[in-house]
C-alpha positions as CSV (number, residue, x, y, z in Angstrom):
1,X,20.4,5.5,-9.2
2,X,22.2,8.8,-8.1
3,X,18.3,10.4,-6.9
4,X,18.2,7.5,-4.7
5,X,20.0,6.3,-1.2
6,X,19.5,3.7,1.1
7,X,17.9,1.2,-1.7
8,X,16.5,-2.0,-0.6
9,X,15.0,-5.0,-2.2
10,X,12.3,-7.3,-1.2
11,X,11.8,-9.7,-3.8
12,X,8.3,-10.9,-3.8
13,X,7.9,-13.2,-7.0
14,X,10.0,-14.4,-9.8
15,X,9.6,-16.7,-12.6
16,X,10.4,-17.2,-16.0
17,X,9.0,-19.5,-18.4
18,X,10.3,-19.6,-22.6
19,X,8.0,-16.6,-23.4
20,X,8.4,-14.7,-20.3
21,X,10.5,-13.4,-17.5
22,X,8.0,-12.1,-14.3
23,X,9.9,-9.8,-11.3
24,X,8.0,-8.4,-8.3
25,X,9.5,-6.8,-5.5
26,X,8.8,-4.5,-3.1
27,X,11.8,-1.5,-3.3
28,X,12.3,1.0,-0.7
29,X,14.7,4.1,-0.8
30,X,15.5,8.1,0.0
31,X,15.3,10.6,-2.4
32,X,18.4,12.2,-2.7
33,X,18.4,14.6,-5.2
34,X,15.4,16.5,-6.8
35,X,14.3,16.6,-10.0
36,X,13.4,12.9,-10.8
37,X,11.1,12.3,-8.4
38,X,7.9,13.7,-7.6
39,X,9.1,13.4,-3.8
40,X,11.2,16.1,-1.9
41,X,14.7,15.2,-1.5
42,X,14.8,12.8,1.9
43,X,11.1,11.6,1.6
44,X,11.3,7.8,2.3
45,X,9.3,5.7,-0.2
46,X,8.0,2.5,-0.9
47,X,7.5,1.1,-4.5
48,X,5.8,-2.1,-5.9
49,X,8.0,-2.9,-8.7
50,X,7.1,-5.1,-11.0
51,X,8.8,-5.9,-14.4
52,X,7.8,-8.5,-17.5
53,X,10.3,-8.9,-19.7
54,X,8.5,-11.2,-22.9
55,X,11.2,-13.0,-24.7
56,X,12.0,-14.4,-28.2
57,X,14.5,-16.4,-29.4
58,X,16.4,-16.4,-25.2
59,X,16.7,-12.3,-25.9
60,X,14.2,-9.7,-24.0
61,X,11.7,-8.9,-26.8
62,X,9.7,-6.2,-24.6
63,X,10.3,-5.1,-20.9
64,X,6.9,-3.7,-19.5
65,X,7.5,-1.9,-15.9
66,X,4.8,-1.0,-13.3
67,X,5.7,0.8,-10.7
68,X,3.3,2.5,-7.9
69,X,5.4,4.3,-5.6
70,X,4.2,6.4,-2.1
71,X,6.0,8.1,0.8
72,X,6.2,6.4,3.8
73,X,6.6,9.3,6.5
């Protein structure tokens, strides 16, 4: 979290079922420090973020992330 400012959340989708856990959002921020990113530091970007956490016995078994991020200047 310290590369990023200005974070914001739209969530898109969530549901969760025994097996699985689904979150898709739509997450836009500021770089704020280099090095992580692949963006220079105060590019703007928007990222789809979605996670699936599969679950066993009520405990996160596997956590899969997708994420497809772009500046937005």
């Amino acid at each position: 979290w310290a590369a990023m400012r200005d974070v914001r959340f739209t969530f898109l989708q969530r549901f969760a079922t025994e097996d699985r856990v689904v979150d898709d959002s739509i997450v836009t921020f500021e770089i704020a420090r280099a090095g992580y990113w692949p963006w220079p530091v105060d590019a703007k970007i928007e990222m789809r973020l979605v996670h699936i956490f599969e679950m066993r016995d009520g405990k996160i078994s596997r956590e899969l992330v997708f994420d497809m991020g772009r500046p937005v200047r």
